[in-house]
C-alpha positions as CSV (number, residue, x, y, z in Angstrom):
1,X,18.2,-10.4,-56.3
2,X,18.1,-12.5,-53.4
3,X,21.0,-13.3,-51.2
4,X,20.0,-16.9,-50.5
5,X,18.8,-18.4,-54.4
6,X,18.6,-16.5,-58.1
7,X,15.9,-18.4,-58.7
8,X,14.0,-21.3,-58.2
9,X,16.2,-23.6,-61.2
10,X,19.1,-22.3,-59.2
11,X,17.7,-23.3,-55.8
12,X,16.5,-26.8,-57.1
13,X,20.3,-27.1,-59.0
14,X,21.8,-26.2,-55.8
15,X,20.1,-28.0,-53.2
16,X,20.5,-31.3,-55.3
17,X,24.0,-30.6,-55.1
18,X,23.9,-31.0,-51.8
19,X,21.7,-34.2,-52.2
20,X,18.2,-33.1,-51.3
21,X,16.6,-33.5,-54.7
22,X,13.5,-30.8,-54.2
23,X,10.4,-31.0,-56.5
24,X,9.4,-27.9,-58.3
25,X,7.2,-27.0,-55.5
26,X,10.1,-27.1,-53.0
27,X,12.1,-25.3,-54.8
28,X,10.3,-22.6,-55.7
29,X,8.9,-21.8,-52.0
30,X,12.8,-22.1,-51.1
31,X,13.5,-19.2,-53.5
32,X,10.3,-16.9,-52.8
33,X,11.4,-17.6,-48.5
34,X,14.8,-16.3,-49.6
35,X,13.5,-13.2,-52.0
36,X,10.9,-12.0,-49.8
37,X,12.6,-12.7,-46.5
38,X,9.4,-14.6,-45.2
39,X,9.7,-17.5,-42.9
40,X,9.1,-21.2,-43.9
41,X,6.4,-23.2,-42.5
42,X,6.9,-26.9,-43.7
43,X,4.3,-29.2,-42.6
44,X,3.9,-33.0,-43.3
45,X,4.0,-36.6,-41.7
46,X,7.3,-37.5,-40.0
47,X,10.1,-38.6,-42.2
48,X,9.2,-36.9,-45.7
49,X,12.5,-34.1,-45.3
50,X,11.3,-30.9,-43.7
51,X,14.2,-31.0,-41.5
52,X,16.6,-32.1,-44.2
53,X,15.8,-29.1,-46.3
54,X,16.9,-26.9,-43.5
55,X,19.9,-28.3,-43.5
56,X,19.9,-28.4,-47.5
57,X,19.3,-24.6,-47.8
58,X,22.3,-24.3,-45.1
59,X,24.9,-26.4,-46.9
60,X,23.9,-24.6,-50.4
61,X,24.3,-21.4,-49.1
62,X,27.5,-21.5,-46.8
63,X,25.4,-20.7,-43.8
64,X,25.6,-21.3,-40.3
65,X,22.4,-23.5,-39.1
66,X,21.2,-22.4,-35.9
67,X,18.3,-25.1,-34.5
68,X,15.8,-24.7,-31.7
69,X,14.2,-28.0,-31.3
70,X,10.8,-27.8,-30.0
71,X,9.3,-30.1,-26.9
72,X,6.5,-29.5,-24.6
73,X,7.6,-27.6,-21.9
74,X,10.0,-25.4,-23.7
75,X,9.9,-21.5,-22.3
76,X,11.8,-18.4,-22.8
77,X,14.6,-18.9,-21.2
78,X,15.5,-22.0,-23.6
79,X,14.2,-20.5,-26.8
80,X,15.1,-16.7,-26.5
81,X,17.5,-15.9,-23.8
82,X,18.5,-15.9,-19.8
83,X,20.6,-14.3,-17.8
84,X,23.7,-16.2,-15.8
85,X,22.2,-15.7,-12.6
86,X,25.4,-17.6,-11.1
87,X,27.9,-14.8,-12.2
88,X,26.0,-12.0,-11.7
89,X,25.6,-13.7,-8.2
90,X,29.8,-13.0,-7.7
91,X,30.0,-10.2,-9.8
92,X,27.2,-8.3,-7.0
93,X,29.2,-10.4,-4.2
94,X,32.1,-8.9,-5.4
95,X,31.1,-5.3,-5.5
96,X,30.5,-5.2,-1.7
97,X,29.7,-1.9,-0.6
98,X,29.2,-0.4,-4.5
99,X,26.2,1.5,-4.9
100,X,23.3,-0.7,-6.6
101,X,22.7,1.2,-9.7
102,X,26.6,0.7,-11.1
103,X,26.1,-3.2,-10.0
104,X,22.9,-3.8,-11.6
105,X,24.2,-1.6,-14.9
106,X,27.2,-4.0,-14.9
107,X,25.6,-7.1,-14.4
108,X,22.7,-6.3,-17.1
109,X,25.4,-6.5,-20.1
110,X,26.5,-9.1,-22.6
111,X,29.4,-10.8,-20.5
112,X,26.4,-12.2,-18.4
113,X,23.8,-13.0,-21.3
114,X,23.5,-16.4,-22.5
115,X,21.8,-16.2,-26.1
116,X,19.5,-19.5,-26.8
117,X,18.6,-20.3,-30.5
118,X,16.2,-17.4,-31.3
119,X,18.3,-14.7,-29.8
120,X,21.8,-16.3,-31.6
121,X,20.1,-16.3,-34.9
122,X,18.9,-12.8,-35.0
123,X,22.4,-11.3,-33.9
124,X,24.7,-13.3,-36.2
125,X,26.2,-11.4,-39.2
126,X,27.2,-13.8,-41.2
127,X,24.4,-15.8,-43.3
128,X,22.2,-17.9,-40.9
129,X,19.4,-20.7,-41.5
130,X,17.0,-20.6,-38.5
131,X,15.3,-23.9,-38.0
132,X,12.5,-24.1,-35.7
133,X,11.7,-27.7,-35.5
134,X,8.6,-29.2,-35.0
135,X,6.5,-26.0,-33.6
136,X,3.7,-28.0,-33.3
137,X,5.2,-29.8,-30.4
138,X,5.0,-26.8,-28.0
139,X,2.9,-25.1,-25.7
140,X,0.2,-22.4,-27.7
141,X,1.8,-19.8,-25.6
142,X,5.4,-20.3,-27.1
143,X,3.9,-19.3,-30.3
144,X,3.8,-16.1,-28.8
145,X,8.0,-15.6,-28.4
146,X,8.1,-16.3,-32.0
147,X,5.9,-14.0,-33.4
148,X,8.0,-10.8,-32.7
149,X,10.6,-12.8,-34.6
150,X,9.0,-13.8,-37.3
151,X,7.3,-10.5,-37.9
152,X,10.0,-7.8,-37.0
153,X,13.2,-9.9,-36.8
154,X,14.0,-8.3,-33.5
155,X,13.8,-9.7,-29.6
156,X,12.8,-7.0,-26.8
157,X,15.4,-7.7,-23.8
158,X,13.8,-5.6,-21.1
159,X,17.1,-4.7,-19.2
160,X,19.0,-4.0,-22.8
161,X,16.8,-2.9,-25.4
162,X,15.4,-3.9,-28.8
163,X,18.0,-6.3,-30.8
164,X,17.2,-6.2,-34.3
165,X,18.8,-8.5,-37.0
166,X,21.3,-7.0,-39.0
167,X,21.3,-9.5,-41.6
168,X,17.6,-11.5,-41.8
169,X,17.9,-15.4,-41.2
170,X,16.5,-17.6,-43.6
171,X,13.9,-19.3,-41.3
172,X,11.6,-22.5,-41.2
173,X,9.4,-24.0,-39.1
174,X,8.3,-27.9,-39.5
175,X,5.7,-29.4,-38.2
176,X,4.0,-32.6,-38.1
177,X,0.6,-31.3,-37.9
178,X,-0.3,-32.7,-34.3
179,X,-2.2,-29.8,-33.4
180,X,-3.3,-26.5,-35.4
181,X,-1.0,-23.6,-35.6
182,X,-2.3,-19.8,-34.6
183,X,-3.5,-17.9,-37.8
184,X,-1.1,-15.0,-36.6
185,X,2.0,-17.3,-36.6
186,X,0.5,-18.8,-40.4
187,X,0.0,-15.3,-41.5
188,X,3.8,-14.5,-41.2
189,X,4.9,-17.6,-42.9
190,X,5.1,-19.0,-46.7
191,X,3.4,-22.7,-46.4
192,X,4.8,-26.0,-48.0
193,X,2.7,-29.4,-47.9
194,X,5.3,-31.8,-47.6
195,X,4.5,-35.5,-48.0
196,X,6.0,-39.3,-49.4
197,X,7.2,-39.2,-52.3
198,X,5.7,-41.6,-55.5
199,X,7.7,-44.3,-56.3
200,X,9.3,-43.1,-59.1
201,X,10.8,-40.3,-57.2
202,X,11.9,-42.0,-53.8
203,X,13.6,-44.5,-56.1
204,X,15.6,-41.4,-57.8
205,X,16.4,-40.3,-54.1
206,X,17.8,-44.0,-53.0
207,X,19.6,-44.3,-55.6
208,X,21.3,-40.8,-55.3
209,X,21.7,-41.2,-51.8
210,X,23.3,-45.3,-52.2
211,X,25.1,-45.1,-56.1
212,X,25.8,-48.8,-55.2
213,X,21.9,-50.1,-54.9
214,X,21.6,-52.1,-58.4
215,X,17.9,-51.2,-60.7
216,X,16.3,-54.0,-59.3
217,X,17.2,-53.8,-55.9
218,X,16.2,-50.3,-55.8
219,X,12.6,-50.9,-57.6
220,X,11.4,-53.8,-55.3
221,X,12.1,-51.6,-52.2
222,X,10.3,-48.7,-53.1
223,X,7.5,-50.7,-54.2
224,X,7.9,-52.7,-50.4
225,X,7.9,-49.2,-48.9
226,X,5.0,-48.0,-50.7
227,X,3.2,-51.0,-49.7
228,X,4.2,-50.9,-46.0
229,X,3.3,-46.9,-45.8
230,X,-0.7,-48.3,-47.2
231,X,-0.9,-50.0,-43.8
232,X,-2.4,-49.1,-40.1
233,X,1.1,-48.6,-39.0
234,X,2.0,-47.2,-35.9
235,X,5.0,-45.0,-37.5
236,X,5.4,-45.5,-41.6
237,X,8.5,-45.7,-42.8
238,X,10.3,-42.4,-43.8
239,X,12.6,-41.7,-46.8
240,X,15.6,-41.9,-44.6
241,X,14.7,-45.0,-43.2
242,X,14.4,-46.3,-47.0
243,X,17.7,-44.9,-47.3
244,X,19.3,-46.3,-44.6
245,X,17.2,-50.0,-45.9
246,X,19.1,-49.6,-49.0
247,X,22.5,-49.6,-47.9
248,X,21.4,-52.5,-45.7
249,X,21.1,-54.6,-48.6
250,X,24.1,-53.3,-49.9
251,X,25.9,-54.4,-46.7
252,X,24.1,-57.8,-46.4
253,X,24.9,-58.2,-50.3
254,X,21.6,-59.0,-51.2
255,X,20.6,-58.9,-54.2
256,X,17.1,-59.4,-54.5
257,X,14.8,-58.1,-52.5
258,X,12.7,-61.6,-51.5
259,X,9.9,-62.4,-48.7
260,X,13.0,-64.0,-46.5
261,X,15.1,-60.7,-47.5
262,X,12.5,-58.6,-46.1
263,X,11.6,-60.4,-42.9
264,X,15.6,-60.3,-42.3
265,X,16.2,-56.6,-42.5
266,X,12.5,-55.7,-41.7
267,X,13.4,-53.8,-38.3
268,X,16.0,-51.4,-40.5
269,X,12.2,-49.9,-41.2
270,X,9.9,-50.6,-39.0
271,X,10.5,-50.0,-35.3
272,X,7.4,-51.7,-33.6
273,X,6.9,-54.8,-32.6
274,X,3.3,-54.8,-33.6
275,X,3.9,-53.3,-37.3
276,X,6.7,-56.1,-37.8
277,X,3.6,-58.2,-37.1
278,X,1.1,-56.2,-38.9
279,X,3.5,-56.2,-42.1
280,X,5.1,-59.6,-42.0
281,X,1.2,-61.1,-42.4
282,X,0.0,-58.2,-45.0
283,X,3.1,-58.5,-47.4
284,X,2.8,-62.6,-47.5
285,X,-0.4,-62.3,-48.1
286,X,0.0,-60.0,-50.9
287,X,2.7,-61.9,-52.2
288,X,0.0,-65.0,-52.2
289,X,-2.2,-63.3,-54.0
């Protein structure tokens, strides 16, 4: 049985106790990662909860959530490991006249290793969720670091040796799809197609996440939301974002969601100056009709 969900009623039971309510898809990828100790790969649009389920499988299983966030740019030294250069610096300094092979054997050990994400997560004990977030955001060749990881669980430290988890992380990767993934790192992976939610089911999630958003309230957002995500926008609006419009509304004390209502709180969702504009004509427009 696996360590991380009995099933996947159990995972979708548990992870809506911690308020991430996963569809059957979801939930059942979040059990098979667990069983078969196979990483995540969780792809979608920004703002549909690839991170949030991370963080959901974390707080449902007790574990520790270890996250390397992904940028262009990022190396080795930032994802894996480095050495503190510094100390071993005073530490060689210090030896003064001590033959070379006991300072370098002294200087290559754990006291001067500084563990980055990748490296922390494979030599914890206790149960660990690995979040690689947004891999689509780096450099092809960082792809590379992870594939030891993803296939072996171990990292090769030239100077120490071969560190192999004790106790597999449950890992995912997000990514917004910006550019194509290797087939080698897809291989490794299970694969989940994230995307916005229908109506019907955002509402549920608003209305989980803000108890206090009245029926109405709650229906005429959504239904605003799903409009505004049908336009040219330059950044839809996520679930969060609808979550975070929603106890707006609450704190406003408005209680119907009106033209005037919308254009008031319309930056709560929309964070660019030309989709204010872009929305503000569209939903007036639809409201004439």
């Amino acid at each position: 049985m696996s360590s991380w969900f009995a099933s996947p009623a159990d995972a979708s039971a548990r992870l809506h106790a911690t308020g991430y309510l996963a569809d059957e898809a979801t939930a059942t990828t979040a059990y098979l990662a667990g069983a078969l100790e196979k990483p995540l790969l969780v792809e979608g649009p920004a703002g549909v909860g690839k991170t949030e389920l991370a963080k959901a499988v974390a707080r449902a299983c007790g574990a520790e959530l270890v996250r390397l966030q992904c940028y262009e740019g990022l190396d080795e030294a930032r994802a894996l490991y480095e050495w503190n250069y510094k100390k071993q610096l005073l530490r060689i300094q210090a030896a003064g006249d001590q033959a070379w092979d006991e300072t370098h054997d002294d200087i290559f050990t754990d006291e001067f290793l500084l563990t980055r994400p990748l490296l922390t997560a494979i030599r914890r004990e206790e149960p660990t969720v690995l979040l690689v977030d947004e891999v689509d955001k780096t450099d092809v060749e960082v792809e590379g670091l992870l594939l030891e990881v993803l296939s072996d669980f171990q990292v090769t430290i030239p100077e120490l040796g071969t560190v192999s988890a004790t106790r597999r992380p449950f890992v995912v990767l997000t990514s917004n799809a910006t550019r194509e993934l290797s087939e080698a790192v897809k291989r490794r992976c299970l694969f989940l197609h994230l995307d916005y939610p229908d109506s019907e089911r955002e509402r549920e999630i608003v209305t989980s996440q803000v108890p206090g958003l009245s029926d109405k309230v709650a229906t005429q957002l959504v239904e605003v939301v799903a409009r505004l995500r049908e336009l040219e926008l330059k950044k839809a609006p996520s679930i969060a974002e609808s979550v975070d419009w929603a106890r707006t509304l609450i704190a406003l004390e408005i209680g119907d969601l009106d033209e005037e209502s919308v254009r008031r709180t319309l930056g709560v969702v929309l964070k660019h100056s030309s989709d204010h504009q872009r929305a503000t004509k569209e939903l007036r427009l639809a409201a004439a009709r």
